[in-house]
ROLO-660252 format. One record per residue (C-alpha): residue number from 1; residue in one letter; y, z, x. Coordinates in Angstrom, 3 decimals. Example, Ala and Ser with C-alpha at 12.3 -4.5 7.8 and 13.67 -1.06 7.14 Angstrom:
<lummars>
{n: 1, res: a, yy: -4.500, zz: 7.800, xx: 12.300}
{n: 2, res: s, yy: -1.060, zz: 7.140, xx: 13.670}
</lummars>
This chain:
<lummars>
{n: 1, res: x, yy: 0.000, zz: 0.000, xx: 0.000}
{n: 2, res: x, yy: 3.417, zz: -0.978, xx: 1.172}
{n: 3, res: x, yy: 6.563, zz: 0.282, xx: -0.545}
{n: 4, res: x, yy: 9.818, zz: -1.198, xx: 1.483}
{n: 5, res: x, yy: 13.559, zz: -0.904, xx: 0.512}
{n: 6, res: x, yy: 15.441, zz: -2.885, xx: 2.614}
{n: 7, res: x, yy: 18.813, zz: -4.717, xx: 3.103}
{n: 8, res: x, yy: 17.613, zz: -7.874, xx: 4.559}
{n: 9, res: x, yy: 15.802, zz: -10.878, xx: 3.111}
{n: 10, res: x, yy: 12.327, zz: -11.163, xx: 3.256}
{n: 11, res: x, yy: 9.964, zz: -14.449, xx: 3.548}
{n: 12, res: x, yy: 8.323, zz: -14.674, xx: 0.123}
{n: 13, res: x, yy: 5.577, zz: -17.080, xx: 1.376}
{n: 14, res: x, yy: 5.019, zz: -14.687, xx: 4.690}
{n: 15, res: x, yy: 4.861, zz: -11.034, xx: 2.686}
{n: 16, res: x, yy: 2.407, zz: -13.026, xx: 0.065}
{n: 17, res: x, yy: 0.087, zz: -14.342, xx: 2.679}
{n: 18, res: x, yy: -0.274, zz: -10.867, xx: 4.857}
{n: 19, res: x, yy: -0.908, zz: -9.216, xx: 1.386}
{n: 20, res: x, yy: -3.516, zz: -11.879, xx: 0.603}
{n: 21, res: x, yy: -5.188, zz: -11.834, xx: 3.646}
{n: 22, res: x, yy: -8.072, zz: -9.479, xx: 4.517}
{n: 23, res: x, yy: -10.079, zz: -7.797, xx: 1.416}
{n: 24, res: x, yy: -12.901, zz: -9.344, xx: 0.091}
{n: 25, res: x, yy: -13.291, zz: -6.986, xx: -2.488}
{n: 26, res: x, yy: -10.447, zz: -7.850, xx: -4.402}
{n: 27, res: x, yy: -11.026, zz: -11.350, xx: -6.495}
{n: 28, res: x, yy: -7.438, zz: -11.452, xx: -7.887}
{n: 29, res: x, yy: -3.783, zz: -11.185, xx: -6.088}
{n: 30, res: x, yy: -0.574, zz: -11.794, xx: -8.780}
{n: 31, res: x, yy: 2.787, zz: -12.023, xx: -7.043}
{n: 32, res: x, yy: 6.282, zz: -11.685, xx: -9.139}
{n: 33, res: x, yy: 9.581, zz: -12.257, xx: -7.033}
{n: 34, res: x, yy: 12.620, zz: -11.388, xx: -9.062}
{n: 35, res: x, yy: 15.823, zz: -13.521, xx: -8.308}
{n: 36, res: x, yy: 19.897, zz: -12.284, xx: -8.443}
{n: 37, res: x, yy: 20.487, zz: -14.716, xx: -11.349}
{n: 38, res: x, yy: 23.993, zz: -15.608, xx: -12.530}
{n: 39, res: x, yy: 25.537, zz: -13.953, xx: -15.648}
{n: 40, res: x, yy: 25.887, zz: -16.441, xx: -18.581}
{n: 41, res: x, yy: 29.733, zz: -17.104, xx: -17.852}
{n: 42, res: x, yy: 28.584, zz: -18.554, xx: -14.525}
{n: 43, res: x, yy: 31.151, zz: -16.291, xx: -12.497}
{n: 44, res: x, yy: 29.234, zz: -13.784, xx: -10.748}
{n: 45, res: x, yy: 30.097, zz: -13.618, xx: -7.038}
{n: 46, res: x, yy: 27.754, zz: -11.026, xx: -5.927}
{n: 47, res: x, yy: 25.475, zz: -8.034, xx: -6.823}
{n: 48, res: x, yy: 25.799, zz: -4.737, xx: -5.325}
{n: 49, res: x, yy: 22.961, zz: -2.381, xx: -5.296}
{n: 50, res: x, yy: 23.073, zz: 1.089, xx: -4.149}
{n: 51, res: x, yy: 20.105, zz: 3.788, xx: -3.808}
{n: 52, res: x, yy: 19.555, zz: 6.733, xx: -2.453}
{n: 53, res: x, yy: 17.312, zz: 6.943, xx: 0.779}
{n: 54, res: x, yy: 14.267, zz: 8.755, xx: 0.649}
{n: 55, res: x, yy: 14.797, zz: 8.822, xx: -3.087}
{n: 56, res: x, yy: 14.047, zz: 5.487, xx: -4.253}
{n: 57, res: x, yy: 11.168, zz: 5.376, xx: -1.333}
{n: 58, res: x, yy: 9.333, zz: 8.759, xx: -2.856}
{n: 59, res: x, yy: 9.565, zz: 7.253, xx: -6.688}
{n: 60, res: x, yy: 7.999, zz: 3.753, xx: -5.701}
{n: 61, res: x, yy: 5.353, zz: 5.177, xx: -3.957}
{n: 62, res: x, yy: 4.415, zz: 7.252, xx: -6.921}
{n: 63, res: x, yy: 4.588, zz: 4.790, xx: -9.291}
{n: 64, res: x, yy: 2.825, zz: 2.290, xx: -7.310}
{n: 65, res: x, yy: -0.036, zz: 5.220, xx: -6.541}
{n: 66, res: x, yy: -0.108, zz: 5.450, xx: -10.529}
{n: 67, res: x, yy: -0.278, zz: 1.881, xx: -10.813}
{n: 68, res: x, yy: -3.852, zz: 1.707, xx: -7.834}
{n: 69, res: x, yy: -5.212, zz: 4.807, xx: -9.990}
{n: 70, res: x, yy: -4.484, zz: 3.410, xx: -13.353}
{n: 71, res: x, yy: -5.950, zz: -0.313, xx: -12.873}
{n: 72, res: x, yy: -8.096, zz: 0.160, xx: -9.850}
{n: 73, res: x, yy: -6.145, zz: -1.597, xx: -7.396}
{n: 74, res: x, yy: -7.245, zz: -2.453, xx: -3.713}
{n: 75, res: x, yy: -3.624, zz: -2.662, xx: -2.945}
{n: 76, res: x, yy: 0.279, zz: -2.644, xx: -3.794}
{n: 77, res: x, yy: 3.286, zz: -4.186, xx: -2.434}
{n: 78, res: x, yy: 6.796, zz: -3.470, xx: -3.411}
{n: 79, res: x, yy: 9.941, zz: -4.814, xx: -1.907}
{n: 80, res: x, yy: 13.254, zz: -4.063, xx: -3.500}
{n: 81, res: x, yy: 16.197, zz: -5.027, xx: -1.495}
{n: 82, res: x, yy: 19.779, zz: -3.197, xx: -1.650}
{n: 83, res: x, yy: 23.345, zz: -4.139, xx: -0.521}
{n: 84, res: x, yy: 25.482, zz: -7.434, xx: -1.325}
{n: 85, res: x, yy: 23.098, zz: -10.075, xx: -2.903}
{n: 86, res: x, yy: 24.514, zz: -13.837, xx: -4.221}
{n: 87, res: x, yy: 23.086, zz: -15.088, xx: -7.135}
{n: 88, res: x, yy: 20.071, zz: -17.012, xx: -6.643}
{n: 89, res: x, yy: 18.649, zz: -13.964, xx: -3.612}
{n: 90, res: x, yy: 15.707, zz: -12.637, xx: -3.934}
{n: 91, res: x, yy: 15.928, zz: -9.199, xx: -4.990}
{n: 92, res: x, yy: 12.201, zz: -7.371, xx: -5.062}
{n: 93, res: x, yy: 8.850, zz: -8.668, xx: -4.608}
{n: 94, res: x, yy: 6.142, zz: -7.335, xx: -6.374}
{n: 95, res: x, yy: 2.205, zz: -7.821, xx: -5.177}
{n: 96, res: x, yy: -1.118, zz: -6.526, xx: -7.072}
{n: 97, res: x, yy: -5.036, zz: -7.176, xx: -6.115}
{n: 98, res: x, yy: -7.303, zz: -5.944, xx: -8.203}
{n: 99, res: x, yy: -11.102, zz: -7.204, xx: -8.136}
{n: 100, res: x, yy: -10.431, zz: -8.560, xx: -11.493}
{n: 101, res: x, yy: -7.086, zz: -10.359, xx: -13.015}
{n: 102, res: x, yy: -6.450, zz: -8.211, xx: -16.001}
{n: 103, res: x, yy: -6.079, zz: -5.495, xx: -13.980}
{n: 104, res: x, yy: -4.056, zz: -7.165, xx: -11.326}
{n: 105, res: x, yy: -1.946, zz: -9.109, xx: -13.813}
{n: 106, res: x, yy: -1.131, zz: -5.834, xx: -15.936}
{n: 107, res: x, yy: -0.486, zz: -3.444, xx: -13.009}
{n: 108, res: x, yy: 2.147, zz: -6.065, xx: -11.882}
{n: 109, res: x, yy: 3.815, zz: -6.085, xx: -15.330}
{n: 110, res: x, yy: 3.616, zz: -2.627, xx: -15.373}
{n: 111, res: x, yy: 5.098, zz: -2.484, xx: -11.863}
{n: 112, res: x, yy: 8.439, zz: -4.688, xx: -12.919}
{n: 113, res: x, yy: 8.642, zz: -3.247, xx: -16.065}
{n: 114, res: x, yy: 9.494, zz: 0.465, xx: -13.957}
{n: 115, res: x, yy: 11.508, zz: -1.592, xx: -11.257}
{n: 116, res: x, yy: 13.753, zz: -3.056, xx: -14.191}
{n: 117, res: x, yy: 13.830, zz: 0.330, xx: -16.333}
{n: 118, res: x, yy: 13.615, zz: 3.111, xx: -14.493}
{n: 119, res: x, yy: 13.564, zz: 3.147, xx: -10.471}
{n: 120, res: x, yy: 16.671, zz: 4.167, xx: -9.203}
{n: 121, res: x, yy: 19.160, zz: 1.702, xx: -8.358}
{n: 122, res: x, yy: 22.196, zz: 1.215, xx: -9.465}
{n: 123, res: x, yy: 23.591, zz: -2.199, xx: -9.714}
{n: 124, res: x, yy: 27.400, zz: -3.653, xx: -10.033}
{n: 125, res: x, yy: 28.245, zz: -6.994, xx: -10.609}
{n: 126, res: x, yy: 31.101, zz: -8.329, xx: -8.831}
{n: 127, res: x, yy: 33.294, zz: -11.409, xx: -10.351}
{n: 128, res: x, yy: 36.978, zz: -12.693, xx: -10.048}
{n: 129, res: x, yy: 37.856, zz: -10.570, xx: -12.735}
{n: 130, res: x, yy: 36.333, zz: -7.479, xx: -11.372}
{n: 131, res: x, yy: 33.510, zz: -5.431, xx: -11.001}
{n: 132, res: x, yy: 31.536, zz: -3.418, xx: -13.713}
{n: 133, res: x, yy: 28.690, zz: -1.602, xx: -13.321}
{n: 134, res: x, yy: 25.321, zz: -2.742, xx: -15.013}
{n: 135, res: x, yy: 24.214, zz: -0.438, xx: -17.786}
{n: 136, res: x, yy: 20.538, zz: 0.033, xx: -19.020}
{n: 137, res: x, yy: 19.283, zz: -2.499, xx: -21.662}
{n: 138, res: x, yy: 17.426, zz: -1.502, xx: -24.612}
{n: 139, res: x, yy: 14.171, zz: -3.952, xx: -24.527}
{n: 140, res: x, yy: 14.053, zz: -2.814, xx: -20.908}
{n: 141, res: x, yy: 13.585, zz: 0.672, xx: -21.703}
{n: 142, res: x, yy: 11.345, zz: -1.096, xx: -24.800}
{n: 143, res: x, yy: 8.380, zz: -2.721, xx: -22.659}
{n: 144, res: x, yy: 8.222, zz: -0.038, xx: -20.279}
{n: 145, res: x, yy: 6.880, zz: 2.444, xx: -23.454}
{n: 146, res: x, yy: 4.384, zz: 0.156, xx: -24.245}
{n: 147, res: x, yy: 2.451, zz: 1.204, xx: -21.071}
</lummars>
């Protein structure tokens, strides 16, 4: 299991293959690589995100070692990056294997559904006009209860 926060990009096609690579055991690996996407006006110059060291580390890890004990996993990989991100930067990386897809596919779901509700980071978007802080969204919070 790998948990990293970290300011500076990471290669999505390097992190996916090390993951990959290795474990026999496992017969399915689901990747998810979330993107700084541009808000709906088209003016967002960047995304700050701020966390708190040792924090955010200590709640991944224990949601991720609920995620390997809840689906079985044979490992985890989270990446979450912080600082000044454009739109179109990756953000986080998630990574599940599992021995069997359900379990790998779900864990992952359930692993982005906590990234996007609940870990703690705290996001501003920065345009022309301004910056504002981004507030918690309601279906968020929604498909993280269903788990």
């Amino acid at each position: 299991m790998r948990i990293a926060v970290q300011e500076e990009e990471f290669d999505l096609g390097a992190e996916a293959n090390a993951f990959a690579a290795g474990d026999d055991a496992n017969g399915a690996i689901v990747t998810f690589t979330g993107v700084v996407r541009d808000l709906a006006s088209g003016d967002l110059d960047v995304m700050e995100i701020e966390h708190y060291p040792g924090m955010t580390e200590r709640a991944l890890t224990k949601i991720a070692e609920e995620a390997r004990q809840r689906w079985s996993l044979g490992d985890v990989l989270v990446i979450h990056r912080h600082g000044r991100l454009a739109p179109g930067d990756r953000i986080m990386m998630v990574a599940t294997a599992a021995p069997h897809r359900k379990d790998a596919f779900e864990a992952a779901e359930y692993l982005m559904d906590y990234l996007k509700s609940r870990a703690p980071f705290w996001k501003k978007e920065i345009t022309s006009g301004g910056a504002e802080w981004v507030a918690a969204k309601d279906e968020d919070e929604d498909a993280l209860t269903r788990w």
